[in-house]
Backbone bond lengths (Angstrom), bond angles and torsions (degrees), N, CA, C in turn:
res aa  C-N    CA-C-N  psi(-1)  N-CA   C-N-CA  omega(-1)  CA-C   N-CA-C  phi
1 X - - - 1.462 - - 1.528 108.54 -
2 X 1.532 115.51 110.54 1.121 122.98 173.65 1.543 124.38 -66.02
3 X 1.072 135.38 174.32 1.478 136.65 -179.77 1.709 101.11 -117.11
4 X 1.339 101.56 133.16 1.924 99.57 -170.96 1.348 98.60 -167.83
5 X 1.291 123.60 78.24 1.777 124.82 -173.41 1.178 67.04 103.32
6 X 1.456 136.62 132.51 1.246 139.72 133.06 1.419 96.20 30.51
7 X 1.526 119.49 -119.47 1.917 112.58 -179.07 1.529 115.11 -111.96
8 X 1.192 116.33 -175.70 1.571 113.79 173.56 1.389 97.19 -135.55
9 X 1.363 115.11 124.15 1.598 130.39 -175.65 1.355 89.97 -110.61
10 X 1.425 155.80 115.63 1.502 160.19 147.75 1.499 97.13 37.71
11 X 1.215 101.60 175.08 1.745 115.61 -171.87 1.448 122.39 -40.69
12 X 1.922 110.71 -45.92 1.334 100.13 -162.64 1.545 96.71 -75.45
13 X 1.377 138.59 -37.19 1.247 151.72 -170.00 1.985 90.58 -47.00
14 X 1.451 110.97 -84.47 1.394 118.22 161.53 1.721 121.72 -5.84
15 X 1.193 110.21 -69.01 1.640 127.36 178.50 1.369 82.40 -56.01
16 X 1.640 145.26 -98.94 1.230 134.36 -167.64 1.166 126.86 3.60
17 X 1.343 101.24 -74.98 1.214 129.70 -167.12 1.659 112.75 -57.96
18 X 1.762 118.13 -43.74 1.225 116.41 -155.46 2.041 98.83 -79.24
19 X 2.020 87.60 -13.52 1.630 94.57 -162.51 1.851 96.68 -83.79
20 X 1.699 105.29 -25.10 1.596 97.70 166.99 1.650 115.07 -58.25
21 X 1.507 99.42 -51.14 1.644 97.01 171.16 1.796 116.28 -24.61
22 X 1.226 75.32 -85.48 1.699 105.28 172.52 1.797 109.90 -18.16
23 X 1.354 104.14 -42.85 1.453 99.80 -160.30 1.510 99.76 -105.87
24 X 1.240 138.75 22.04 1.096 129.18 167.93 1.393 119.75 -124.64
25 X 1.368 113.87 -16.81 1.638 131.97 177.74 1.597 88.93 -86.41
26 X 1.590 131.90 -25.95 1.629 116.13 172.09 1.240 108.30 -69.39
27 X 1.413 112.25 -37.91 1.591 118.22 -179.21 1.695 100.05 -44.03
28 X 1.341 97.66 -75.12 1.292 111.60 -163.90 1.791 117.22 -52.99
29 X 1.322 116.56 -26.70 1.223 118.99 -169.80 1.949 117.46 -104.89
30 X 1.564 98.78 -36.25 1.323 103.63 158.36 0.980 149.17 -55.82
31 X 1.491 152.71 -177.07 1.101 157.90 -93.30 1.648 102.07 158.69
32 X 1.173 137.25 97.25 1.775 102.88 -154.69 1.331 88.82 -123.56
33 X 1.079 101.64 149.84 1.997 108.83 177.15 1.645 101.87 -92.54
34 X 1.220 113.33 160.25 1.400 107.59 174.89 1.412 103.52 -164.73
35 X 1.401 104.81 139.53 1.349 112.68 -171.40 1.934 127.88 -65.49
36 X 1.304 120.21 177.37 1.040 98.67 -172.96 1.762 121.00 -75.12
37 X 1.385 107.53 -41.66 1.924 85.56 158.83 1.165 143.54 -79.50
38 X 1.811 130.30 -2.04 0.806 131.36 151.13 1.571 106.37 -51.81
39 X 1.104 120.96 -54.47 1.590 128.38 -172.65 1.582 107.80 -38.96
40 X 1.652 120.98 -35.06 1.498 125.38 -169.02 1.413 85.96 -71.27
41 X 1.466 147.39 -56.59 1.268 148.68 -127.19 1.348 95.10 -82.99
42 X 1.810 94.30 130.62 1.870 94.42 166.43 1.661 101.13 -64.98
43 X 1.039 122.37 -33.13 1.896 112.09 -165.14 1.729 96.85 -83.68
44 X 0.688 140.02 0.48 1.467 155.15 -175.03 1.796 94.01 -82.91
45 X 1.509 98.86 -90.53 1.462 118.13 153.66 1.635 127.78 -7.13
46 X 1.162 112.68 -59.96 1.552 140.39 175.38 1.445 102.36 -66.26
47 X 1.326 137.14 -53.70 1.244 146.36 -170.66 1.713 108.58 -69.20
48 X 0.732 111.32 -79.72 1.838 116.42 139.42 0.864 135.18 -2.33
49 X 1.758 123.19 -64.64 1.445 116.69 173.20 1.574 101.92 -84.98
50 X 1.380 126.90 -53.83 1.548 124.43 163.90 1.451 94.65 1.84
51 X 1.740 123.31 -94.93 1.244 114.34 -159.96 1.548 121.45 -74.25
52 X 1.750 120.71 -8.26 1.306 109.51 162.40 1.773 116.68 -65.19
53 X 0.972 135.54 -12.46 1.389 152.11 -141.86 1.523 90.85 -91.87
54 X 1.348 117.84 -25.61 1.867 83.33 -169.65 1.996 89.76 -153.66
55 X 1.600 107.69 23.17 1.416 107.06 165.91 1.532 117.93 -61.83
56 X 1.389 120.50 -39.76 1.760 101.27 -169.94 1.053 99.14 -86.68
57 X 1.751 150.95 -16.51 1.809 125.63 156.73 1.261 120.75 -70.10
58 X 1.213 114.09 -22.45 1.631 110.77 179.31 1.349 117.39 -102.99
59 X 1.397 120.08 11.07 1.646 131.02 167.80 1.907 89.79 -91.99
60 X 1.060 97.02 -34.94 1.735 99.58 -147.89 1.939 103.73 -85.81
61 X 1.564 105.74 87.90 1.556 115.77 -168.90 1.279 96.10 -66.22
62 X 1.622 120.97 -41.89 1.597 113.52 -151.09 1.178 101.14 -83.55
63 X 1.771 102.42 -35.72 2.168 90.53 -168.26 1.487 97.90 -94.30
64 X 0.955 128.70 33.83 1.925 117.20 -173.34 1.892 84.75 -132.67
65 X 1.447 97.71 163.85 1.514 117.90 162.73 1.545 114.68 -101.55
66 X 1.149 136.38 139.45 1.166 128.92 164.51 1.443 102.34 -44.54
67 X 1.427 136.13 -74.57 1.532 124.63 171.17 1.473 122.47 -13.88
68 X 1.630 105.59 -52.89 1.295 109.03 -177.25 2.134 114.08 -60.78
69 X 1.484 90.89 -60.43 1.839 80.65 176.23 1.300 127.56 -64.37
70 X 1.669 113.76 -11.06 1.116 115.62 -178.69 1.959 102.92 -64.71
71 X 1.557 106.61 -42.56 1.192 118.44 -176.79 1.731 125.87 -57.10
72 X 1.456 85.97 -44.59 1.828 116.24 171.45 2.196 83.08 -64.14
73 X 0.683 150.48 -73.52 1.062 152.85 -119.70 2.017 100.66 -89.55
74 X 1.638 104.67 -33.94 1.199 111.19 165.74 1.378 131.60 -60.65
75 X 1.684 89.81 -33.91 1.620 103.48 -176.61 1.332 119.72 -60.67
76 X 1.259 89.49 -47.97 2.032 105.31 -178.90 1.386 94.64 -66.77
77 X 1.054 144.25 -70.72 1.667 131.77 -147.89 1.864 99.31 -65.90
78 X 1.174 111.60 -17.50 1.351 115.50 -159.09 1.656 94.25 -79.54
79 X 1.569 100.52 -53.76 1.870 115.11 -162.18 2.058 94.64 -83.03
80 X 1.551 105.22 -26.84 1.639 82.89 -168.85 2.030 97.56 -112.12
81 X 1.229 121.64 -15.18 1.434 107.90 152.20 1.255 132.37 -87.71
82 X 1.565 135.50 134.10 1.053 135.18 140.92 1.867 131.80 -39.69
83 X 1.235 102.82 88.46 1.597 96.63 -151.63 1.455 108.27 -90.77
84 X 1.606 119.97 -16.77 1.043 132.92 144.92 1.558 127.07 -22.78
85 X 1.481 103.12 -85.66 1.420 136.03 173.05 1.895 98.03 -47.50
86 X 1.187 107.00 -62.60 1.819 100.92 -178.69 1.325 102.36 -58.73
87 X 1.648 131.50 -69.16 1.083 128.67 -148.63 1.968 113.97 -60.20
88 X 1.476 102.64 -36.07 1.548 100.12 165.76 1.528 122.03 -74.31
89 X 1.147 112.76 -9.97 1.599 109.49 -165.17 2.045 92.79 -97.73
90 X 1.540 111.45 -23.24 1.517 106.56 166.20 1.660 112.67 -72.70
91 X 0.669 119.01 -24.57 1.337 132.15 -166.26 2.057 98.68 -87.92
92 X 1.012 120.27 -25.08 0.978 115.19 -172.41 1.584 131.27 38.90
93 X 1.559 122.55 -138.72 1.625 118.64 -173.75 1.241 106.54 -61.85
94 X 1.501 121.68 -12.66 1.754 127.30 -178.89 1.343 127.34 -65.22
95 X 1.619 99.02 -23.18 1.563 124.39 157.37 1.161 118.46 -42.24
96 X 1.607 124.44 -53.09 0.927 132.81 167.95 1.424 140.50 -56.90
97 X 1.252 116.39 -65.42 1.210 137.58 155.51 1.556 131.45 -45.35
98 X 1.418 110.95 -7.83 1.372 134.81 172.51 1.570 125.07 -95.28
99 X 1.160 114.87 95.32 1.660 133.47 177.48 1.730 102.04 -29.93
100 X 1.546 105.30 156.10 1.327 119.59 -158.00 1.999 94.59 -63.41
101 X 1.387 100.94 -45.70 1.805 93.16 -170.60 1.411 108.16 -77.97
102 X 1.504 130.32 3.81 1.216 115.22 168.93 1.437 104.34 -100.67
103 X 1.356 157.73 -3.18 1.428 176.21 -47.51 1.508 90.87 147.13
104 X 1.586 114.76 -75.03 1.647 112.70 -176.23 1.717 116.44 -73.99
105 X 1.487 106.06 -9.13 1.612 107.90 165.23 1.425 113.95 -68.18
106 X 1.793 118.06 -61.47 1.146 117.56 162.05 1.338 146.23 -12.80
107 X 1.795 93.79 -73.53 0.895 124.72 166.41 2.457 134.02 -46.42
108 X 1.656 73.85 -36.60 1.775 93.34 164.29 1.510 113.57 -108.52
109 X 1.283 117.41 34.49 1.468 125.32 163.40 1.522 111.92 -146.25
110 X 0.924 130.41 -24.78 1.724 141.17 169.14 1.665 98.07 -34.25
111 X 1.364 111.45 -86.93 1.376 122.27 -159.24 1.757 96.10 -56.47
112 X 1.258 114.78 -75.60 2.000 96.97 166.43 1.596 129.20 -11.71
113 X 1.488 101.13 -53.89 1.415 94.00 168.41 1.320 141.70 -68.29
114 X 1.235 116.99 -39.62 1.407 141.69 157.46 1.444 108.00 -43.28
115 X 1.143 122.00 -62.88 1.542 132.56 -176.16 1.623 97.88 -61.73
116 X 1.456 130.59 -51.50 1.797 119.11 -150.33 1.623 74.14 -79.38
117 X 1.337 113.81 -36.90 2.038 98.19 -160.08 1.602 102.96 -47.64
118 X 1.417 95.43 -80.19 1.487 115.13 179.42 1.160 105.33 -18.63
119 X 1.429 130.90 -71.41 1.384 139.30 -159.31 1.587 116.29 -86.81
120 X 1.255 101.77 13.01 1.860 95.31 162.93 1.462 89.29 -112.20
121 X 1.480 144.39 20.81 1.139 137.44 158.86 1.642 120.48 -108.46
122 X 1.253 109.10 18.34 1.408 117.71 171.46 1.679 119.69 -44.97
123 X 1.563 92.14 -43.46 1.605 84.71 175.24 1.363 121.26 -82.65
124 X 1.229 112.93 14.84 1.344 117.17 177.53 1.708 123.00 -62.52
125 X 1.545 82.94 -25.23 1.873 106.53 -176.30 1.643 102.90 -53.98
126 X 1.003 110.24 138.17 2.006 124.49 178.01 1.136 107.15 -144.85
127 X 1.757 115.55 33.97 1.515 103.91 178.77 1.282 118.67 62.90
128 X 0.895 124.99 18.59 1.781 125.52 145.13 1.590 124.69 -29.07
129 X 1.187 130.67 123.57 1.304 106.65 153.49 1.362 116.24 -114.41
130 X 1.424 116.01 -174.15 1.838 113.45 164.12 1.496 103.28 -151.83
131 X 1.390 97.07 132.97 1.488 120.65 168.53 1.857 116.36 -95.09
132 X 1.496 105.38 136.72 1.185 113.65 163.95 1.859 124.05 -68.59
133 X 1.705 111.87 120.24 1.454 95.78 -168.23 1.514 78.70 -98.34
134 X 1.195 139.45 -64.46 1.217 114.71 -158.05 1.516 105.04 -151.49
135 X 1.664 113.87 -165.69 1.893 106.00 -177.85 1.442 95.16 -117.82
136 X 1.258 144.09 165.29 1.643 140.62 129.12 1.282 121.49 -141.25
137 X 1.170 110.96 167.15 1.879 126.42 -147.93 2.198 72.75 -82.45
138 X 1.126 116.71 158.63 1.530 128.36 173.60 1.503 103.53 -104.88
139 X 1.276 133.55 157.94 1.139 136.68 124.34 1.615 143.99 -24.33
140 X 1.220 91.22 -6.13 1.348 115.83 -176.62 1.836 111.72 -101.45
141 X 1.011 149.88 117.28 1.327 129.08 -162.35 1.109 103.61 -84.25
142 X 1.772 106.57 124.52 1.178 115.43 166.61 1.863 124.32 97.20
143 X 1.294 102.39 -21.22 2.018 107.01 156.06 1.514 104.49 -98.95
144 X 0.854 83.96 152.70 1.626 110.53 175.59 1.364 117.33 -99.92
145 X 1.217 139.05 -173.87 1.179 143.78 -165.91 1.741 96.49 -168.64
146 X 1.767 110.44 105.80 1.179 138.32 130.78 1.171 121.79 -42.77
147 X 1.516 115.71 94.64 2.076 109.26 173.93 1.294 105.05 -102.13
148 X 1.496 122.11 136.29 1.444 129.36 -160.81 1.795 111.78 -137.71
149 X 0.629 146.69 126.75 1.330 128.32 174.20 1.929 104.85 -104.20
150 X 1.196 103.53 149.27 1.960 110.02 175.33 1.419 102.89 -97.43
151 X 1.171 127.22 141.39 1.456 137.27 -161.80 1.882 97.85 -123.95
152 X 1.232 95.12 121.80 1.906 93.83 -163.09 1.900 89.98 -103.40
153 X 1.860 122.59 114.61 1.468 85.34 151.26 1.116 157.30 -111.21
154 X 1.665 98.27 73.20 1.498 128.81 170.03 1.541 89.60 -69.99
155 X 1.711 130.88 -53.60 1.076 97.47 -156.55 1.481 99.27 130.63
156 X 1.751 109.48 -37.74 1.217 116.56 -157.75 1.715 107.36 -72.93
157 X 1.019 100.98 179.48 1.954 110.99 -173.03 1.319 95.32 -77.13
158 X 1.506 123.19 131.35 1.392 152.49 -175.70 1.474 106.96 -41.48
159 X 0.986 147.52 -172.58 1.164 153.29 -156.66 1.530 115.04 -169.09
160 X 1.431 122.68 111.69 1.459 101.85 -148.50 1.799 94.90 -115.55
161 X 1.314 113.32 139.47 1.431 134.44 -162.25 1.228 121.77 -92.46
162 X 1.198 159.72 30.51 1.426 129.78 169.84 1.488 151.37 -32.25
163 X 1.282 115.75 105.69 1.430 109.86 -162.06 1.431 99.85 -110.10
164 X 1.221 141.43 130.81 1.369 153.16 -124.65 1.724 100.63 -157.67
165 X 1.937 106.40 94.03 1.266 115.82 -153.18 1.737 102.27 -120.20
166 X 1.427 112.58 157.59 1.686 109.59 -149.23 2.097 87.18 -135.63
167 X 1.113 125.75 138.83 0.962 109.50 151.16 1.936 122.38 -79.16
168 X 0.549 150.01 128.01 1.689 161.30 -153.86 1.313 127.96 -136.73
169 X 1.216 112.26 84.92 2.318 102.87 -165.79 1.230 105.64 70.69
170 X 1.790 135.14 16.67 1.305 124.01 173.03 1.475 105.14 82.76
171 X 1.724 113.20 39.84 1.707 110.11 164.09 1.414 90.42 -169.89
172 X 1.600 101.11 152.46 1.142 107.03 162.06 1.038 120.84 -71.28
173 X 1.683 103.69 160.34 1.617 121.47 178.70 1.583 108.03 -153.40
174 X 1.245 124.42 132.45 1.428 134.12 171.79 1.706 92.08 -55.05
175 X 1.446 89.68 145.78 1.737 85.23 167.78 1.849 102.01 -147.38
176 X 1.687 105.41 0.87 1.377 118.33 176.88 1.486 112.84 -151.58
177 X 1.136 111.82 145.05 1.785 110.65 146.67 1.420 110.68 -128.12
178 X 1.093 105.75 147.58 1.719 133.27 166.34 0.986 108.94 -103.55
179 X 1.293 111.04 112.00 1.759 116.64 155.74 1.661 116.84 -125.04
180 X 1.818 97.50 132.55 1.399 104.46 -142.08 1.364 144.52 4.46
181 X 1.822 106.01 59.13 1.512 120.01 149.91 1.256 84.18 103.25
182 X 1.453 123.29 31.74 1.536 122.73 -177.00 1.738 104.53 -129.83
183 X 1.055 127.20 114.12 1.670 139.12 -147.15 1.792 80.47 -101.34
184 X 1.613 118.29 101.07 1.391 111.80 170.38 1.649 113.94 -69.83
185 X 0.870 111.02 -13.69 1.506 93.01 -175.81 1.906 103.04 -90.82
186 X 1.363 118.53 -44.64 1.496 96.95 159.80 1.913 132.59 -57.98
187 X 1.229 108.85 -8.06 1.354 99.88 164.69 1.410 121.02 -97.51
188 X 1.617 116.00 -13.89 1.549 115.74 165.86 1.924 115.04 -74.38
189 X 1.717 86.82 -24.59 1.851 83.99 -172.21 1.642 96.85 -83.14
190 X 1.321 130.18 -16.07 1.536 116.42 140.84 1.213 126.51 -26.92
191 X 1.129 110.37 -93.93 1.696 141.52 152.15 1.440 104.20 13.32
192 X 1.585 101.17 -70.90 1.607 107.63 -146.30 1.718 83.09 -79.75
193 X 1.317 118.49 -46.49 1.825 122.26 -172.02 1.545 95.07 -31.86
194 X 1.809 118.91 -82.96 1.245 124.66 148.38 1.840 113.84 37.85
195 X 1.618 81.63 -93.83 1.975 109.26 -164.46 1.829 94.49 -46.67
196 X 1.722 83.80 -68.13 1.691 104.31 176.83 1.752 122.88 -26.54
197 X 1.438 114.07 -57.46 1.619 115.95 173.92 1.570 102.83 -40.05
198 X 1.428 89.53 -66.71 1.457 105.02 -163.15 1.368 129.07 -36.41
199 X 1.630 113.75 -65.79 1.090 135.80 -150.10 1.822 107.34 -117.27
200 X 1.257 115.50 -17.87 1.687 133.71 -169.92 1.195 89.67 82.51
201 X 1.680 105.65 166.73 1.102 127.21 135.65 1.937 131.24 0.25
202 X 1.633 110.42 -72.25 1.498 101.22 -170.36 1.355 91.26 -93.44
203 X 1.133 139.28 -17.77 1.388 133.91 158.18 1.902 113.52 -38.12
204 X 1.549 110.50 -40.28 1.298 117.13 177.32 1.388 117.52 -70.79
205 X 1.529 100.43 -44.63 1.519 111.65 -176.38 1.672 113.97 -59.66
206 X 0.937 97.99 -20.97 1.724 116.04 -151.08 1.928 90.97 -88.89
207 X 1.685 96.77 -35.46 1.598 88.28 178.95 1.588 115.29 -87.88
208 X 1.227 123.85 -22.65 1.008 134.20 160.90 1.738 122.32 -39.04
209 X 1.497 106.04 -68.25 1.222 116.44 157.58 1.642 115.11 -34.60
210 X 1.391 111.18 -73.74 1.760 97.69 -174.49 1.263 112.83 -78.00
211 X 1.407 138.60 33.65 1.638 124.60 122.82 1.062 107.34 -87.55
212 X 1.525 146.84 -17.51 1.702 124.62 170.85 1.588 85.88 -54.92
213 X 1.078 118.54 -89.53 1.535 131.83 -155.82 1.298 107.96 -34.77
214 X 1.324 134.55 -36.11 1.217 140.54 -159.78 1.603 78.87 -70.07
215 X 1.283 126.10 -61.12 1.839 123.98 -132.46 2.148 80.49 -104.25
216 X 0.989 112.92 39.74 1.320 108.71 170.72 1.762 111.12 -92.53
């Protein structure tokens, strides 16, 4: 089992995944409308500018470098995800059980991966947009939950978003997405468990590494 998006578990896993694609290059590339009480919400707000933040380099094929949006593209996941908070919570009890130089290996290959994945799917963009439908308090104490739907114009039936927001050092930070009622970071901390049985630990790291390199 190769690693490709984080992993590929059979089709429906796949579809997930291409619709996580999908929903973060809209972030990043859109323009998002948002209604009038989402509009009151600071996390409303945050969600919003997040993807106004890096639309005219990553719209802009002719005057940008792929290097360059790849870079524009680091910035945002860096300043509007908590990569901390995600990257241990994929990793699950393995966090634990993992010695200090395999923790700081991870840890200095995680965000690389995330970034080359994401960003060899740039052309994935088809003019998507996404609108904010509304904000709510989570089950979780204290994040909120951004509900968004992606507007395809294929035409096709909307695509509905959850973005799952934390205050952190006094700012927001994504610390989840939902795509349709599907919690991506519990199906990657599948995923990675998965690699982990299999192969150990530096066995994981080791695959991790050759998709940076691969998408170099």
């Amino acid at each position: 089992m190769k690693l490709i998006y984080f992993l590929t578990l059979g089709a429906a896993a796949g579809r997930r995944q291409g619709l996580a694609a999908i929903t973060v290059l809209v972030l990043l590339f859109s323009s998002a409308g948002v209604s009038a009480s989402a509009a009151d919400s600071e996390a409303g707000e945050f969600i919003r500018n997040l993807g106004a933040r890096a639309v005219d380099v990553l719209r802009d094929k002719e005057g940008t470098t792929f290097a360059e949006r790849e870079f524009a593209f680091r910035n945002i996941l860096v300043d509007g995800f908590h990569m901390r908070t995600i990257s241990r919570f994929v990793l699950g009890r393995y966090w634990k059980s993992a010695t200090k130089a395999q923790r700081r290996a991870y840890n200095d290959v995680f965000v690389d991966f995330i970034v080359r994945v994401y960003a060899s799917r740039f052309d994935s963009y088809n003019g998507e947009t996404f609108e904010i439908i509304k904000v709510l308090d989570s089950d979780v104490g204290g994040d909120v939950i951004v509900r968004t739907r992606i507007l395809r114009p294929s035409g096709a039936s909307p695509i509905g978003v959850d973005y799952r927001v934390r205050v952190i050092d006094g700012s927001y930070r994504v610390v989840d997405i939902g795509v349709e009622g599907i919690s991506m970071l519990h199906t990657h901390r599948i995923e990675f468990a998965s690699v982990i049985k299999r192969k150990g630990m530096d066995g994981f790291l080791d695959e991790l590494r050759a998709q940076v390199k691969a998408r170099e």
